[in-house]
C-alpha positions as CSV (number, residue, x, y, z in Angstrom):
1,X,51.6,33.9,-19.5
2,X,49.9,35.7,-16.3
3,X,50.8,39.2,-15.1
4,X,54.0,39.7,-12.9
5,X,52.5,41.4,-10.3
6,X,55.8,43.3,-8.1
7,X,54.8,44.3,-4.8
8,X,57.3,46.8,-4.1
9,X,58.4,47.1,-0.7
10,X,61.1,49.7,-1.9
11,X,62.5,51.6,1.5
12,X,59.2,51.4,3.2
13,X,60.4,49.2,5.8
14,X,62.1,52.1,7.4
15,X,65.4,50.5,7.9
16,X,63.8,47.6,9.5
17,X,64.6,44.0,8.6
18,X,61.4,43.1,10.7
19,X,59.4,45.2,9.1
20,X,60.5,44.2,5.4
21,X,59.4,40.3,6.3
22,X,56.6,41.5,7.4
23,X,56.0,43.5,4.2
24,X,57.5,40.0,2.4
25,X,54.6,37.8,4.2
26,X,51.8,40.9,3.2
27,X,52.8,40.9,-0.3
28,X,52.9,37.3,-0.3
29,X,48.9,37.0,1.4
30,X,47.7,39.9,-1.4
31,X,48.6,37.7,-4.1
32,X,51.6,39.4,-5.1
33,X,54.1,36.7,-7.3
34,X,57.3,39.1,-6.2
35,X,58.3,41.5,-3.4
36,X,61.1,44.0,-3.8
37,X,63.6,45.9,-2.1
38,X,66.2,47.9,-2.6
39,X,69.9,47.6,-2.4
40,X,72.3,50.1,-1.8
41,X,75.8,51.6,-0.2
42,X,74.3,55.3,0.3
43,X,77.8,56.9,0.0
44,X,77.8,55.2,-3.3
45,X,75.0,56.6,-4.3
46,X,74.1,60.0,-3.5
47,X,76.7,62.5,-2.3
48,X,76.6,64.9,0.5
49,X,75.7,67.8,-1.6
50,X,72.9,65.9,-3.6
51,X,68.9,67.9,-2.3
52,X,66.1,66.3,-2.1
53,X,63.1,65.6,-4.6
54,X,60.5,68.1,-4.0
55,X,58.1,65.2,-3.5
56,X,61.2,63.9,-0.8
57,X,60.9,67.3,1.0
58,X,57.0,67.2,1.2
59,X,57.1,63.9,3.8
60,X,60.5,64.1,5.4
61,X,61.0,67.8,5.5
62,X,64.3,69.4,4.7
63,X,66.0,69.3,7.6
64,X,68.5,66.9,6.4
65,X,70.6,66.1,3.2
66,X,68.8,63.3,0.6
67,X,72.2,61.3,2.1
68,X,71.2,61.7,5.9
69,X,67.3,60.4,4.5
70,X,69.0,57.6,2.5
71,X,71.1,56.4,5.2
72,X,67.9,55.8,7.6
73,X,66.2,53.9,5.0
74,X,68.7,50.9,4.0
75,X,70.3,47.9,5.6
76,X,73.4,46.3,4.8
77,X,73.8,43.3,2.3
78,X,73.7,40.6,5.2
79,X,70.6,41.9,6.3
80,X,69.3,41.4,2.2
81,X,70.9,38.0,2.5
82,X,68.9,37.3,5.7
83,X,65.4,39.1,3.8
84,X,66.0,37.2,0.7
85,X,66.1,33.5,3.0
86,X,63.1,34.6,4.5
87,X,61.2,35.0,1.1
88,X,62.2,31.9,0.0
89,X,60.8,30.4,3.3
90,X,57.3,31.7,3.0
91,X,57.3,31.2,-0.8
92,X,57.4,34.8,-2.4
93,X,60.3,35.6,-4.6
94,X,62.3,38.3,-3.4
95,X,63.6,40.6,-5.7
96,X,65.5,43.9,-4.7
97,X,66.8,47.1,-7.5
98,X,70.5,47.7,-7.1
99,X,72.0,51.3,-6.9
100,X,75.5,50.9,-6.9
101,X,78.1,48.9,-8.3
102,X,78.8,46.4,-5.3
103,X,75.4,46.0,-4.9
104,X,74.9,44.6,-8.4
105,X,77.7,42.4,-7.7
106,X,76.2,41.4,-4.4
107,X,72.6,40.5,-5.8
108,X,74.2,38.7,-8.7
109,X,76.0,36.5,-5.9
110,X,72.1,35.4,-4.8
111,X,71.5,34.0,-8.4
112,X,68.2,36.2,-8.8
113,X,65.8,34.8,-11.4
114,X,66.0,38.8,-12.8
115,X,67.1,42.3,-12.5
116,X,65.9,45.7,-12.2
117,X,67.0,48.9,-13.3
118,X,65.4,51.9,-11.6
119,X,64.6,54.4,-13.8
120,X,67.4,56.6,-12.3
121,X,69.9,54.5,-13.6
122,X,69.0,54.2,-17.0
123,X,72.2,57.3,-17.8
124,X,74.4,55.4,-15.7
125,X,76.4,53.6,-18.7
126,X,79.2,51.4,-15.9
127,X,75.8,50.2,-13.9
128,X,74.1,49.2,-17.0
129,X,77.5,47.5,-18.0
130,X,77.4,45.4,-14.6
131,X,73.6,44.7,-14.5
132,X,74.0,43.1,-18.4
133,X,77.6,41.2,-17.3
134,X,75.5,39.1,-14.9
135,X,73.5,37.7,-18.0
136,X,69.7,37.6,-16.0
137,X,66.5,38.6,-17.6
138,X,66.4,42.6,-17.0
139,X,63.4,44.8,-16.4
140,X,64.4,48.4,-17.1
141,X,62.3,50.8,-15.8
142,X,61.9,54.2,-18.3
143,X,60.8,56.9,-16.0
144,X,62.1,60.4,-17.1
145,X,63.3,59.1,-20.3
146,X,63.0,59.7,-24.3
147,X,63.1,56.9,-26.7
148,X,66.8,57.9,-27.6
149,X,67.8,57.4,-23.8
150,X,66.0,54.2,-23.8
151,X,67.9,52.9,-27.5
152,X,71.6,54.1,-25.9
153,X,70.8,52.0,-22.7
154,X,69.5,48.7,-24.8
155,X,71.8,49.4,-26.8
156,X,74.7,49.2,-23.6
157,X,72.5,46.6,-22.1
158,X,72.4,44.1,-25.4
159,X,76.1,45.1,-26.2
160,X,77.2,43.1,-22.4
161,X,75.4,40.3,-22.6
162,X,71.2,41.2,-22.0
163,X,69.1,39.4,-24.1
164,X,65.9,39.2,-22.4
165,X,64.6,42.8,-21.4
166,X,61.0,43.9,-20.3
167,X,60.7,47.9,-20.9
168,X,58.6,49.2,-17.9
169,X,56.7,52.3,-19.0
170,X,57.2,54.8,-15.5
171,X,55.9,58.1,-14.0
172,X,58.5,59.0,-11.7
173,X,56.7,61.1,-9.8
174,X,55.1,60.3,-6.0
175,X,51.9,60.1,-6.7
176,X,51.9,60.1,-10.6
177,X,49.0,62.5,-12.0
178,X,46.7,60.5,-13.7
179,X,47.0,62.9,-16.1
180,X,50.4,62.2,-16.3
181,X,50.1,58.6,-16.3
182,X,50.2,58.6,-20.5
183,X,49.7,54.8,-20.5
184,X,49.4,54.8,-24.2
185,X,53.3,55.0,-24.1
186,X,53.8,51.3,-23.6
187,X,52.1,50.6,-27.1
188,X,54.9,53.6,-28.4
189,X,57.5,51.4,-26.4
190,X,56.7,48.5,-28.3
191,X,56.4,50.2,-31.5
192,X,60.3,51.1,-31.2
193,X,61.4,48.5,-29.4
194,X,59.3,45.5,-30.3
195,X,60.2,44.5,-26.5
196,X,57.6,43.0,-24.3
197,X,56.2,45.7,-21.7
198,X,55.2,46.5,-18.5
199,X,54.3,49.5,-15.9
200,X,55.6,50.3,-13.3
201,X,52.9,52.7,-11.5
202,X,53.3,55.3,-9.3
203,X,49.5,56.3,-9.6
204,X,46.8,56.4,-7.0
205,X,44.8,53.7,-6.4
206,X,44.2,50.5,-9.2
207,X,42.8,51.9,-12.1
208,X,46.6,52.3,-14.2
209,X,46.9,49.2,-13.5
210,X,44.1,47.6,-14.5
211,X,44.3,49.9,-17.6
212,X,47.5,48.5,-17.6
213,X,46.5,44.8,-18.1
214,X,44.3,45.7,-20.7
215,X,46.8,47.2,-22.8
216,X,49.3,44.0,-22.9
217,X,51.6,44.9,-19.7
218,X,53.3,42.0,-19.2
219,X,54.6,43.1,-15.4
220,X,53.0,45.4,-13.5
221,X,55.0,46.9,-10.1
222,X,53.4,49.0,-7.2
223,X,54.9,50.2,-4.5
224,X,53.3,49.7,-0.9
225,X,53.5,50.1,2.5
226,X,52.0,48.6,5.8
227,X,51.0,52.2,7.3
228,X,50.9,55.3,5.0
229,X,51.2,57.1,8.3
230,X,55.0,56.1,9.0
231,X,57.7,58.9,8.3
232,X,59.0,58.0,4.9
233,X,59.3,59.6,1.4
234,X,56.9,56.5,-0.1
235,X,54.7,55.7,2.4
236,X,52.2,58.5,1.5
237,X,52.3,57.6,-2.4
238,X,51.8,54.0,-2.0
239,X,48.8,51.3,-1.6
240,X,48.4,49.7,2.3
241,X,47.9,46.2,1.9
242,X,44.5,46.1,1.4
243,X,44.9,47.9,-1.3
244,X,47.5,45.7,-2.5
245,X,44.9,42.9,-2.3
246,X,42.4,44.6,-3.8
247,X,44.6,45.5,-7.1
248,X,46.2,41.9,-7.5
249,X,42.8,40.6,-7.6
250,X,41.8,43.6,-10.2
251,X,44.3,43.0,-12.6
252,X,43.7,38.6,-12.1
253,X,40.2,39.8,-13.0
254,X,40.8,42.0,-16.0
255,X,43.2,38.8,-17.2
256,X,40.4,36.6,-17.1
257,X,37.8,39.5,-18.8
258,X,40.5,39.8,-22.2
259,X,40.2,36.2,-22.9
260,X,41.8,34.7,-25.9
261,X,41.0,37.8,-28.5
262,X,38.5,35.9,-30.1
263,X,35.2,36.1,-30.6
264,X,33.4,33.4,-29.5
265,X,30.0,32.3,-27.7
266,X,31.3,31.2,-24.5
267,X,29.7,28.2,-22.6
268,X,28.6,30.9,-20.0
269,X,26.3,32.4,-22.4
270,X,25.2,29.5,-24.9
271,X,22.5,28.0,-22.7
272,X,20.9,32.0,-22.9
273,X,20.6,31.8,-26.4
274,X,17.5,30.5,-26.7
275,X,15.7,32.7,-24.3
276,X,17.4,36.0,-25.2
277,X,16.2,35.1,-28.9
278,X,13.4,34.8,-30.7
279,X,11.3,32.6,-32.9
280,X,8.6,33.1,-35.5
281,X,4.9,32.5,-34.5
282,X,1.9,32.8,-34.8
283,X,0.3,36.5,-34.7
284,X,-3.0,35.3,-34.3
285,X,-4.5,31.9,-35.4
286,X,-4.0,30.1,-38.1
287,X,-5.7,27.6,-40.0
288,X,-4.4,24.4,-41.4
289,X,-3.2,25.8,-45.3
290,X,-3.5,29.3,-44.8
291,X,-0.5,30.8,-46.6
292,X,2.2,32.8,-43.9
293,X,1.7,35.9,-43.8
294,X,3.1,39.3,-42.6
295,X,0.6,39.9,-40.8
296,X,-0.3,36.2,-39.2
297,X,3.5,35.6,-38.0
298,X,5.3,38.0,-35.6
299,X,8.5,37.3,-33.8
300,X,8.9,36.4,-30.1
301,X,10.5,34.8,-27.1
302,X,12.2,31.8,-26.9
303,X,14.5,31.4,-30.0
304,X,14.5,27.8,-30.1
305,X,12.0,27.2,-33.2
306,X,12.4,28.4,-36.2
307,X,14.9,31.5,-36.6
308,X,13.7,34.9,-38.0
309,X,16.7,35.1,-40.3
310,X,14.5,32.8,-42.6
311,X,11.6,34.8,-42.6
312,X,11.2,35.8,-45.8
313,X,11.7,32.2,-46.8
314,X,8.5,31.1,-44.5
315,X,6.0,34.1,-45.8
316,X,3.9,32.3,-49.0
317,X,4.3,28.9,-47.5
318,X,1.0,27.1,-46.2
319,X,0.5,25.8,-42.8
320,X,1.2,22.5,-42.0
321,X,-1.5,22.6,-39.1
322,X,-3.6,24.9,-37.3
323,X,-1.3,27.0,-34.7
324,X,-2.8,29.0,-32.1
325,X,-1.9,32.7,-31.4
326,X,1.8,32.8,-29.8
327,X,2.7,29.0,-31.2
328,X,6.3,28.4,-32.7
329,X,5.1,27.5,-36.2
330,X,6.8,24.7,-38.1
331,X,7.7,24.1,-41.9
């Protein structure tokens, strides 16, 4: 199965319900298979006493509560119902993370293919209760978590009615250190879990996630943006969509590059076979009779005559007929 490549849109549409179709069409021209929101009743989610992430702070300043930032950055579920159309008019699949209770009622009401679980909600035992009642395939994302977190939310999750879950390894931090990154985590993940797994990258640039690929991610999610220049907590910590472009078409690449994990000579390479390799000939000439020798054969370009691997089968034999200096000899 190919790589679920999520182009998340996250709140880096500012509010705007233009702007996310016009993220939806972006994601949809890089390649992307999914674009993704996020859904949620601010007051539901954060209260008025909740800060900031120091990363929050950093490209919104702290002149205002995380709720005042939240509010600016969400539209109501009409507006997702409107979004969600759209997608399925330009043919991207929309997707969005709930953060709230009626919001995980809501996007079960659209009949999504999946759903995600932000890694912030991964504590939140009457989410995780909601999110498995609605029976979907569930990508739960495991930033900021140990493996016992992880067990007591499968174990809520599988408990409700999830059976088919994708862990997705996470960073949460905007950027993600690469040194931070610990990608070797989703083979631990799998050790536990024996779940199928995925990233969901906060890094700069493409190389986690082609790293990713390599190592068996089965979805890989990145947030973007259309201007890392707009106000915004993400913007700055997100690809712009060439970017975007450029990834999808790294980690398609780096699909093609693991192959079938076997090793084989590929048509590509068969026909260089013959002049990569070599065939034993004459060193200098020899006369019709004269017995091989060590020192009248040698080994050269092209490989199509008879194969080194048999010389020590061809020294003591006599010549069939006189071969010149550089000629393929034959038995």
């Amino acid at each position: 199965m190919p790589i679920t490549i999520i182009a998340e849109a996250g709140v880096n549409h500012n509010g705007s319900l233009a702007m996310a179709k016009d993220m939806a069409l972006a994601a949809k021209n890089a390649g992307a298979d999914i674009v993704k929101y996020q859904t949620a009743v601010p007051e539901l989610v954060v209260s008025k006493f909740a800060p900031k992430a120091e990363y929050q702070k950093e490209q919104t300043g702290d002149g205002e509560s995380q709720l005042e930032m939240v509010r600016k950055l969400h539209f109501g579920f009409d507006a997702h119902r409107e979004l969600k159309e759209y997608c399925d008019s330009i043919g991207i699949q929309y997707l969005s993370a709930a953060f709230d209770l009626p919001s995980v009622e809501f996007l079960g009401e659209l009949d999504l293919p999946l759903c995600k679980i932000p890694s912030g909600e991964i504590t939140n035992l009457p989410y995780l209760e909601a999110v498995a009642r609605l029976q979907k395939p569930v990508l739960l994302s495991t930033g900021m978590s140990t493996l016992p977190e992880i067990d007591d939310a499968l174990e809520v999750l599988e408990k409700n009615g999830a059976e088919d879950i994708t862990l997705l390894h996470c960073n949460t931090e905007y950027p993600t250190p690469y040194e931070d990154a610990n990608l070797l985590a989703m083979l631990d993940l799998v050790k536990a879990f024996g779940m199928p797994v995925g990233l969901s990258d906060h890094t700069p640039g493409l190389v986690c996630d082609v790293a990713a690929a390599a190592l068996g991610a089965v979805v890989i999610e990145k947030h973007f943006t259309l201007d890392k220049t707009l106000p915004g907590p993400d913007h700055k910590a997100s690809l712009n969509v060439e970017e975007l472009t450029q990834m999808v078409a790294a980690v398609r690449n780096t699909e093609k590059a693991l192959g079938e994990g076997h090793k084989i000579v590929t048509p590509s390479e068969a026909k260089n076979a013959a002049i990569a390799r070599k065939s034993i000939v004459a060193a200098k000439p020899i006369a019709k009779g004269e017995a091989f020798t060590a020192e009248n054969l040698t080994t050269k370009r092209p490989g199509d005559g008879v194969s080194p691997m048999l010389w020590y089968s061809v020294l003591g034999q006599p010549a069939s007929r006189d071969f010149a200096e550089d000629e393929k000899i034959e038995l």
